[in-house]
N, C-alpha and C positions, 0 to 999 in steps of 0.2 A: 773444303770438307765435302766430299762426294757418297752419299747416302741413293739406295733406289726406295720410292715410297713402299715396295711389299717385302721389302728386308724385315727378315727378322732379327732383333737388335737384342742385344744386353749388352749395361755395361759391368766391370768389373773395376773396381776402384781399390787401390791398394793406397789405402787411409792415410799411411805416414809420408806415404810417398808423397802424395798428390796433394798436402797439408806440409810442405816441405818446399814443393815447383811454387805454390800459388803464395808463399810468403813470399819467397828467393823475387818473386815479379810485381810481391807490392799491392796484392790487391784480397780482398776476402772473398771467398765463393758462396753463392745464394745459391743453397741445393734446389731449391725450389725451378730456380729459372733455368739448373743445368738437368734437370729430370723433364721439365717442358720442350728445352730444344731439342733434346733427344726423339722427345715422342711427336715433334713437326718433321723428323728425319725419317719415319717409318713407321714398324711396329715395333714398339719398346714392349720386350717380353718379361724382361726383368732388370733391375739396378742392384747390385749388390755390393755392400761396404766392410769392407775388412781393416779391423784394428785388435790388436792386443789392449788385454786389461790389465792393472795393477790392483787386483781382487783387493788383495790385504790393505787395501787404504779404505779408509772411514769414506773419503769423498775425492771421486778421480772428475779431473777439469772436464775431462772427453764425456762422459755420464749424461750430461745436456743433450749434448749433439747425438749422441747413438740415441738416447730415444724420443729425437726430433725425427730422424730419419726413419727411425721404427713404424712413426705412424702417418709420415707422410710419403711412404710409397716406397723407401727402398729396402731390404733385407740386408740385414746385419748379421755378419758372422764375426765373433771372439772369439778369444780365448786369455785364459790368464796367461801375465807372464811369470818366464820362472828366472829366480836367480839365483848366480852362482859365485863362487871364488875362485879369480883365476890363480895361476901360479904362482903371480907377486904380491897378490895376498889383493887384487882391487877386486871390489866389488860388480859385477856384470848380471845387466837386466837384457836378458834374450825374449823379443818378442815379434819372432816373425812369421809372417802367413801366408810368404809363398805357397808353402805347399797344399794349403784351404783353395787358395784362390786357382791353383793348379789344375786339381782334380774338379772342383766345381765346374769345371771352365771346361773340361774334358767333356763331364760327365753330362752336363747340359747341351753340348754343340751339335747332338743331333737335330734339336730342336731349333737352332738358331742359323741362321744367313752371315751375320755378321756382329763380331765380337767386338768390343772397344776395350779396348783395357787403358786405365788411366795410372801408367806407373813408365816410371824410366829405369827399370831397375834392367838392368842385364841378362838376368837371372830368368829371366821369363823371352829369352829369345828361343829357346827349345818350347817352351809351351807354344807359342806363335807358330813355329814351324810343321808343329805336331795337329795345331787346329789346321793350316794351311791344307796338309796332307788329307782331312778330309775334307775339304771343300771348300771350308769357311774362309771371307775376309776377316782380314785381321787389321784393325785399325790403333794406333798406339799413341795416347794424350799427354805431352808432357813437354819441355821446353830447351828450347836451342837457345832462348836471347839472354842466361846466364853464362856468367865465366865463373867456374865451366860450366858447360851444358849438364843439365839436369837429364839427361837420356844420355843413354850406351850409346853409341854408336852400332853396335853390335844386333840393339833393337831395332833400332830405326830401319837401319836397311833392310830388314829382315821383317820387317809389316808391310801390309800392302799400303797402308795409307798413313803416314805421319802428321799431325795437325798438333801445332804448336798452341798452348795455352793462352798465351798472350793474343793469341790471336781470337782468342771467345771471351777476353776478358771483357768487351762492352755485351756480350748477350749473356753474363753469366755471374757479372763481379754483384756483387753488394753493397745496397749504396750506405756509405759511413753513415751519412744522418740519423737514416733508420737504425742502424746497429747502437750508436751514442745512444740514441733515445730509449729503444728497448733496455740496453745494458743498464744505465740511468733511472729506468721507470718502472720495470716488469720483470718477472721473474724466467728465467731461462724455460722455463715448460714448455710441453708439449703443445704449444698453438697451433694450428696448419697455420695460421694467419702468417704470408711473409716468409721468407730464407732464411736459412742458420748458415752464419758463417765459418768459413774456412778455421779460424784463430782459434776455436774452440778446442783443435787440437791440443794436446798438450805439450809443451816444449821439451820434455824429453822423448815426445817421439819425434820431434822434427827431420831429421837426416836418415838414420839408420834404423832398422829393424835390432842389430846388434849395440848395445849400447852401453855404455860404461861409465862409473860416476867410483870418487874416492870415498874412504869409508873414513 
Protein backbone atom coordinates (compact mmCIF):
# COMPACT_ATOMS: atom_id res chain seq x y z
CA UNK A 1 0.00 0.00 0.00
CA UNK A 2 1.84 3.10 -1.39
CA UNK A 3 0.72 6.48 0.29
CA UNK A 4 3.15 9.95 -0.26
CA UNK A 5 3.21 11.62 3.34
CA UNK A 6 1.72 15.27 1.74
CA UNK A 7 -1.13 13.40 -0.01
CA UNK A 8 -4.21 14.55 0.47
CA UNK A 9 -6.42 11.58 1.43
CA UNK A 10 -10.23 10.76 1.87
CA UNK A 11 -11.64 7.80 2.25
CA UNK A 12 -15.05 6.86 0.75
CA UNK A 13 -16.50 3.73 2.12
CA UNK A 14 -19.46 2.21 0.60
CA UNK A 15 -21.04 0.60 3.90
CA UNK A 16 -22.68 -2.52 2.68
CA UNK A 17 -20.17 -3.21 0.55
CA UNK A 18 -17.22 -3.19 2.71
CA UNK A 19 -19.55 -4.77 5.77
CA UNK A 20 -19.99 -7.74 3.05
CA UNK A 21 -15.79 -8.08 1.90
CA UNK A 22 -14.90 -8.00 5.80
CA UNK A 23 -17.63 -10.91 6.76
CA UNK A 24 -16.98 -12.97 3.40
CA UNK A 25 -12.85 -12.87 5.16
CA UNK A 26 -13.90 -13.64 8.69
CA UNK A 27 -12.79 -10.88 10.48
CA UNK A 28 -14.75 -7.58 12.28
CA UNK A 29 -13.21 -4.14 11.44
CA UNK A 30 -12.22 -1.60 14.36
CA UNK A 31 -12.99 1.93 12.67
CA UNK A 32 -10.91 3.17 15.07
CA UNK A 33 -7.71 1.54 13.94
CA UNK A 34 -8.76 1.75 10.13
CA UNK A 35 -9.30 5.83 10.60
CA UNK A 36 -5.55 5.95 12.41
CA UNK A 37 -3.62 3.97 9.65
CA UNK A 38 -4.95 6.13 7.30
CA UNK A 39 -4.02 9.42 9.00
CA UNK A 40 -0.01 7.50 9.36
CA UNK A 41 -0.43 7.32 5.46
CA UNK A 42 -0.62 11.23 4.98
CA UNK A 43 -3.05 13.91 5.39
CA UNK A 44 -6.46 12.29 6.12
CA UNK A 45 -8.88 15.19 4.82
CA UNK A 46 -11.99 13.49 5.47
CA UNK A 47 -13.54 9.67 6.06
CA UNK A 48 -16.89 9.32 4.74
CA UNK A 49 -19.54 6.34 5.46
CA UNK A 50 -22.47 5.64 3.31
CA UNK A 51 -25.46 3.46 4.24
CA UNK A 52 -29.13 3.37 3.51
CA UNK A 53 -31.66 3.48 6.35
CA UNK A 54 -34.89 1.58 7.16
CA UNK A 55 -36.55 4.92 8.79
CA UNK A 56 -39.97 3.04 9.31
CA UNK A 57 -38.29 0.53 11.95
CA UNK A 58 -38.69 1.49 15.73
CA UNK A 59 -34.94 0.23 16.08
CA UNK A 60 -32.36 -0.46 12.85
CA UNK A 61 -29.13 -3.01 14.10
CA UNK A 62 -26.87 -0.20 11.87
CA UNK A 63 -28.26 2.87 14.35
CA UNK A 64 -25.12 1.93 16.91
CA UNK A 65 -22.57 2.06 14.55
CA UNK A 66 -23.60 5.30 12.31
CA UNK A 67 -23.44 7.24 15.52
CA UNK A 68 -20.31 5.57 16.74
CA UNK A 69 -18.79 6.73 13.64
CA UNK A 70 -20.60 10.09 13.85
CA UNK A 71 -18.66 11.09 16.69
CA UNK A 72 -15.44 9.60 16.30
CA UNK A 73 -14.32 11.26 13.20
CA UNK A 74 -16.03 9.95 10.24
CA UNK A 75 -19.11 11.68 8.23
CA UNK A 76 -22.05 9.79 7.66
CA UNK A 77 -24.19 10.15 4.82
CA UNK A 78 -28.01 8.34 4.48
CA UNK A 79 -30.66 8.00 3.19
CA UNK A 80 -33.86 6.01 3.75
CA UNK A 81 -34.66 3.29 1.92
CA UNK A 82 -37.64 2.86 -0.33
CA UNK A 83 -39.66 -0.10 -1.07
CA UNK A 84 -41.46 -1.37 -3.68
CA UNK A 85 -43.50 -4.23 -5.53
CA UNK A 86 -41.99 -5.81 -8.23
CA UNK A 87 -44.13 -7.59 -11.00
CA UNK A 88 -44.41 -10.92 -9.20
CA UNK A 89 -45.92 -9.51 -6.62
CA UNK A 90 -42.11 -9.89 -4.15
CA UNK A 91 -41.45 -7.41 -2.05
CA UNK A 92 -38.01 -5.12 -2.92
CA UNK A 93 -35.86 -2.88 -0.39
CA UNK A 94 -33.77 -0.52 -2.74
CA UNK A 95 -31.20 1.17 -0.94
CA UNK A 96 -28.29 2.35 -2.93
CA UNK A 97 -25.73 5.11 -2.68
CA UNK A 98 -23.83 5.13 -5.38
CA UNK A 99 -24.80 7.92 -6.59
CA UNK A 100 -24.07 10.13 -2.92
CA UNK A 101 -20.75 8.62 -2.90
CA UNK A 102 -20.31 9.63 -6.61
CA UNK A 103 -20.97 13.25 -6.70
CA UNK A 104 -19.37 13.59 -3.18
CA UNK A 105 -16.22 12.07 -4.45
CA UNK A 106 -16.58 14.54 -7.65
CA UNK A 107 -17.37 17.26 -5.88
CA UNK A 108 -14.60 17.21 -3.20
CA UNK A 109 -11.40 15.99 -5.67
CA UNK A 110 -10.28 19.26 -6.10
CA UNK A 111 -9.34 19.32 -2.73
CA UNK A 112 -7.80 15.92 -2.55
CA UNK A 113 -4.41 14.08 -3.92
CA UNK A 114 -5.69 10.90 -3.45
CA UNK A 115 -9.08 9.09 -3.13
CA UNK A 116 -9.56 5.53 -1.56
CA UNK A 117 -12.81 4.14 -2.08
CA UNK A 118 -13.44 0.97 -0.06
CA UNK A 119 -16.19 -0.79 -2.37
CA UNK A 120 -15.71 -3.56 -5.09
CA UNK A 121 -18.70 -2.71 -6.78
CA UNK A 122 -18.18 -2.21 -10.55
CA UNK A 123 -20.41 0.49 -10.68
CA UNK A 124 -17.82 2.89 -9.65
CA UNK A 125 -15.15 2.10 -12.42
CA UNK A 126 -16.48 5.39 -14.31
CA UNK A 127 -16.15 7.42 -11.10
CA UNK A 128 -12.38 6.21 -10.77
CA UNK A 129 -11.66 6.97 -14.28
CA UNK A 130 -13.48 10.35 -14.03
CA UNK A 131 -11.26 11.34 -10.71
CA UNK A 132 -8.15 9.96 -12.76
CA UNK A 133 -8.92 12.40 -15.48
CA UNK A 134 -8.31 15.02 -13.13
CA UNK A 135 -5.32 14.25 -11.57
CA UNK A 136 -6.15 12.17 -8.66
CA UNK A 137 -5.07 8.62 -7.49
CA UNK A 138 -7.34 6.37 -7.24
CA UNK A 139 -6.92 3.73 -4.71
CA UNK A 140 -9.70 0.89 -4.45
CA UNK A 141 -10.10 -1.55 -1.02
CA UNK A 142 -11.65 -4.77 -1.31
CA UNK A 143 -10.76 -8.46 -1.85
CA UNK A 144 -9.53 -11.15 -4.30
CA UNK A 145 -8.89 -14.11 -1.48
CA UNK A 146 -12.97 -14.97 -1.93
CA UNK A 147 -14.69 -17.23 -4.49
CA UNK A 148 -15.59 -15.18 -6.07
CA UNK A 149 -13.67 -12.21 -5.73
CA UNK A 150 -15.46 -9.52 -3.93
CA UNK A 151 -14.26 -6.71 -6.73
CA UNK A 152 -15.05 -6.30 -10.37
CA UNK A 153 -12.53 -6.96 -12.14
CA UNK A 154 -13.48 -4.02 -14.17
CA UNK A 155 -12.46 -1.86 -10.89
CA UNK A 156 -9.47 -3.21 -10.12
CA UNK A 157 -7.72 -2.65 -13.18
CA UNK A 158 -8.89 0.63 -13.68
CA UNK A 159 -7.47 2.15 -10.00
CA UNK A 160 -4.13 3.05 -9.82
CA UNK A 161 -3.52 1.01 -6.65
CA UNK A 162 -5.54 -2.19 -5.51
CA UNK A 163 -4.91 -3.31 -1.94
CA UNK A 164 -6.61 -6.33 -0.78
CA UNK A 165 -8.42 -6.34 2.70
CA UNK A 166 -7.10 -9.27 3.93
CA UNK A 167 -4.20 -7.82 3.80
CA UNK A 168 -4.89 -4.92 6.58
CA UNK A 169 -6.78 -7.26 8.49
CA UNK A 170 -3.78 -7.45 11.43
CA UNK A 171 -3.63 -3.31 11.41
CA UNK A 172 -7.41 -3.06 11.23
CA UNK A 173 -9.48 -6.28 12.60
CA UNK A 174 -11.10 -6.17 15.99
CA UNK A 175 -9.94 -8.09 18.52
CA UNK A 176 -13.16 -10.71 19.48
CA UNK A 177 -12.29 -10.47 23.30
CA UNK A 178 -12.96 -6.81 23.41
CA UNK A 179 -16.13 -7.10 21.18
CA UNK A 180 -17.62 -10.40 23.75
CA UNK A 181 -16.99 -8.20 26.52
CA UNK A 182 -18.36 -4.93 25.35
CA UNK A 183 -21.49 -6.87 23.79
CA UNK A 184 -21.63 -8.77 27.25
CA UNK A 185 -21.09 -5.74 29.53
CA UNK A 186 -21.92 -2.27 27.93
CA UNK A 187 -24.28 -0.71 26.17
CA UNK A 188 -23.51 -0.08 22.08
CA UNK A 189 -23.03 4.07 22.66
CA UNK A 190 -21.36 6.45 21.63
CA UNK A 191 -17.87 5.70 23.56
CA UNK A 192 -14.68 7.00 21.67
CA UNK A 193 -13.20 4.39 23.92
CA UNK A 194 -12.06 1.38 21.45
CA UNK A 195 -13.44 0.28 17.69
CA UNK A 196 -16.89 -0.52 16.53
CA UNK A 197 -17.15 -3.43 14.60
CA UNK A 198 -17.77 -4.47 11.17
CA UNK A 199 -20.94 -6.96 12.23
CA UNK A 200 -22.91 -4.03 13.26
CA UNK A 201 -24.01 -4.02 9.80
CA UNK A 202 -27.26 -5.37 9.35
CA UNK A 203 -27.64 -8.57 7.50
CA UNK A 204 -30.01 -7.43 4.97
CA UNK A 205 -27.62 -5.12 3.86
CA UNK A 206 -24.84 -7.70 3.42
CA UNK A 207 -24.39 -8.29 -0.51
CA UNK A 208 -26.42 -5.94 -2.33
CA UNK A 209 -27.55 -2.47 -2.35
CA UNK A 210 -30.75 -4.03 -4.24
CA UNK A 211 -32.31 -6.43 -2.29
CA UNK A 212 -35.37 -8.52 -2.07
CA UNK A 213 -37.12 -10.60 0.78
CA UNK A 214 -40.89 -12.60 0.22
CA UNK A 215 -43.93 -11.05 1.68
Amino acid sequence: MHFYQNERIALFIDGANLYATAKSLGFDIDYKRLLALFRQKGQLVRALYYTALAEDQEYSSIRPLIDWLDYNGFTMVTKPTKEFTDASGRRKVKGNMDIELSVDAMRLADNLDHIVLFSGDGDFRSLVAALQQKGKRVSVVSTLQTQPPMVADELRRQADQFVDLADLEQLICRDPAARTAREGGRSFGGSSRGGYGARTEPASFQENDDLSEEV
